[in-house]
C-alpha positions as CSV (number, residue, x, y, z in Angstrom):
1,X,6.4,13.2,42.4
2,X,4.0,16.0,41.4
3,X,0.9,15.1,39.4
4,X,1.7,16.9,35.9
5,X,5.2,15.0,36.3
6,X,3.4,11.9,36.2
7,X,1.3,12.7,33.7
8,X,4.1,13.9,31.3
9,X,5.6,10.0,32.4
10,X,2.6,8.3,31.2
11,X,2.1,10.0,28.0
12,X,5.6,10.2,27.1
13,X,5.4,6.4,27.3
14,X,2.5,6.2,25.7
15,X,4.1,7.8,22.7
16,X,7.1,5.8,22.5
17,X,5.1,2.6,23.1
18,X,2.9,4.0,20.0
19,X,5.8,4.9,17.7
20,X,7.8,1.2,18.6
21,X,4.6,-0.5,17.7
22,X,4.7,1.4,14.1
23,X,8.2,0.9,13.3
24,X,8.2,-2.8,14.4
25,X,5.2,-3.5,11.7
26,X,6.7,-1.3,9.1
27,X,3.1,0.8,8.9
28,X,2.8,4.3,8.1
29,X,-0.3,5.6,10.0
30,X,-2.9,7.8,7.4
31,X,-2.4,10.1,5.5
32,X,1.4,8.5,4.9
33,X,0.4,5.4,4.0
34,X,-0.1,3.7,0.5
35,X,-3.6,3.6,-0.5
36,X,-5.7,1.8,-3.7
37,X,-8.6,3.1,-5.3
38,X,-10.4,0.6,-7.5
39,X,-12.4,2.1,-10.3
40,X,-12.6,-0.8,-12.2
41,X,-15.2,-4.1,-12.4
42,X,-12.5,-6.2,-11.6
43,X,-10.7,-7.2,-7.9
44,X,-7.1,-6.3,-7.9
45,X,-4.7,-8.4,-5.9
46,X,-2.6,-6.0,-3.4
47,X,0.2,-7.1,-0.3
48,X,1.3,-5.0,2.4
49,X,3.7,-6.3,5.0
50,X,1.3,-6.5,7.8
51,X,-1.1,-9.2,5.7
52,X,0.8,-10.3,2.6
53,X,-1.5,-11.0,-0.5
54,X,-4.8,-10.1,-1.0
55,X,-7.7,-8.8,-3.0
56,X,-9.2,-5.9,-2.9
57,X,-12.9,-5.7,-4.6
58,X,-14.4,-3.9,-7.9
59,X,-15.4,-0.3,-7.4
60,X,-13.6,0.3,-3.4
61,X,-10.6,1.4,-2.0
62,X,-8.4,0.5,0.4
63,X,-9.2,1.5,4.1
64,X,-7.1,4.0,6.2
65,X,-6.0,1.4,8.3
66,X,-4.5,-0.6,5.6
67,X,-0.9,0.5,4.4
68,X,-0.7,-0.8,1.0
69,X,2.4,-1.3,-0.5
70,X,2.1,-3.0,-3.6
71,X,-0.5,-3.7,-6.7
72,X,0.0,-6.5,-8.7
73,X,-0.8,-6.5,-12.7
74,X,-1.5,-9.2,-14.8
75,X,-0.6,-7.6,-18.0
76,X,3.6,-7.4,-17.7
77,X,3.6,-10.0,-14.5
78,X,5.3,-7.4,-12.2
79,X,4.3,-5.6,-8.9
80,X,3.4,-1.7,-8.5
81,X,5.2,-0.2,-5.7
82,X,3.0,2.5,-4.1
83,X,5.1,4.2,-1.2
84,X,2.9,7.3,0.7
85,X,0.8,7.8,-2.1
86,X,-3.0,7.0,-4.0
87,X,-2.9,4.9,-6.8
88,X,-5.4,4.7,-9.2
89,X,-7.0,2.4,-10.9
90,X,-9.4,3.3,-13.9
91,X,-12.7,1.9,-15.2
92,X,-10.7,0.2,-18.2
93,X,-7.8,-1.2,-15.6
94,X,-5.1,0.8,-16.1
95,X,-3.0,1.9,-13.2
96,X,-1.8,5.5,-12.6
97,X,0.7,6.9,-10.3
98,X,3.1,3.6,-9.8
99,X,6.0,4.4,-7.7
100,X,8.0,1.9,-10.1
101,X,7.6,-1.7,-10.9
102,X,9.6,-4.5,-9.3
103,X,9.8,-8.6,-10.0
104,X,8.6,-9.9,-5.8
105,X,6.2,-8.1,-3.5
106,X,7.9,-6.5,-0.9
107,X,10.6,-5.7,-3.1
108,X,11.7,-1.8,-2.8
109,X,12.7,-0.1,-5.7
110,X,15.7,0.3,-7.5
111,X,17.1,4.0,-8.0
112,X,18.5,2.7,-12.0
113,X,14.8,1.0,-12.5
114,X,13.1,4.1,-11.5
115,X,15.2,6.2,-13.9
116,X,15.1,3.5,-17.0
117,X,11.1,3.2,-16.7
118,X,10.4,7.2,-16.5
119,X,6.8,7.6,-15.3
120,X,5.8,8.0,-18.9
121,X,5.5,4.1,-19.0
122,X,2.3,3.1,-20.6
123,X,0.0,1.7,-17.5
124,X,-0.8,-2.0,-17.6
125,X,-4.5,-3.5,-17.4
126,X,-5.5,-5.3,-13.8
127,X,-5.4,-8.8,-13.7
128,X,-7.9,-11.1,-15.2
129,X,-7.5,-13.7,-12.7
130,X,-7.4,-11.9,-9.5
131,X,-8.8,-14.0,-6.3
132,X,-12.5,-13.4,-4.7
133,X,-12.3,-10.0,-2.4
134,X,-10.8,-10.8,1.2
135,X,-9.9,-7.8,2.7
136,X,-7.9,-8.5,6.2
137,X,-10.0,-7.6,9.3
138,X,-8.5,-4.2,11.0
């Protein structure tokens, strides 16, 4: 077998064995992944489906290797759903840019939801009561 055969082999494995890896986790590599930025004093408690709940600290944001999916609030109890964009969260705690709220982390949303709570939803507050910052190890 000639040498640029083999190679084409090898990295055509290499990108199947990549892409299997993705779609078995349910992570969208950067720039397509979800991602929080944390303006406030407060943590935020966040879950993607790689580490499940967490916190992220006051004043960061999520790394690149992270694929956040959902931002919990305190205020109205329910879960932001983020999809392949930033969220925001202001110095006074309110959230911009939610995908659509849903009742259970790891819920998707619903197309009727999404319609019935237009994006002109006032944004909630963060929690009060979210846990000490733990973000998972990459």
């Amino acid at each position: 077998m000639p040498c640029n055969t083999r190679v084409l082999y090898i990295l055509i494995f290499l990108a199947i064995s990549t892409l299997s890896s993705y779609a078995s986790a349910m992570y969208w590599p950067w720039p397509l992944n979800g991602k929080v930025v944390n303006q406030s004093s407060l943590p935020v408690a966040v879950w993607d489906g790689e580490h499940g709940i967490y916190t992220l600290p006051a004043h960061s944001f999520s790394p690149k290797t992270l694929d956040v999916d959902h931002l919990y609030s305190g205020l109205n109890g329910r879960w932001c759903k983020i999809g392949p964009l930033k969220v925001q969260i202001d110095f006074k705690g309110n959230i911009d840019q939610c995908e659509c709220w849903v009742d259970n982390a790891g819920d998707a949303c619903n197309s009727r939801a999404v319609v019935a709570e237009v994006r002109s939803t006032p944004a909630p507050k963060v929690v009060q009561a979210a846990q000490p910052a733990s973000i998972p190890a990459s």
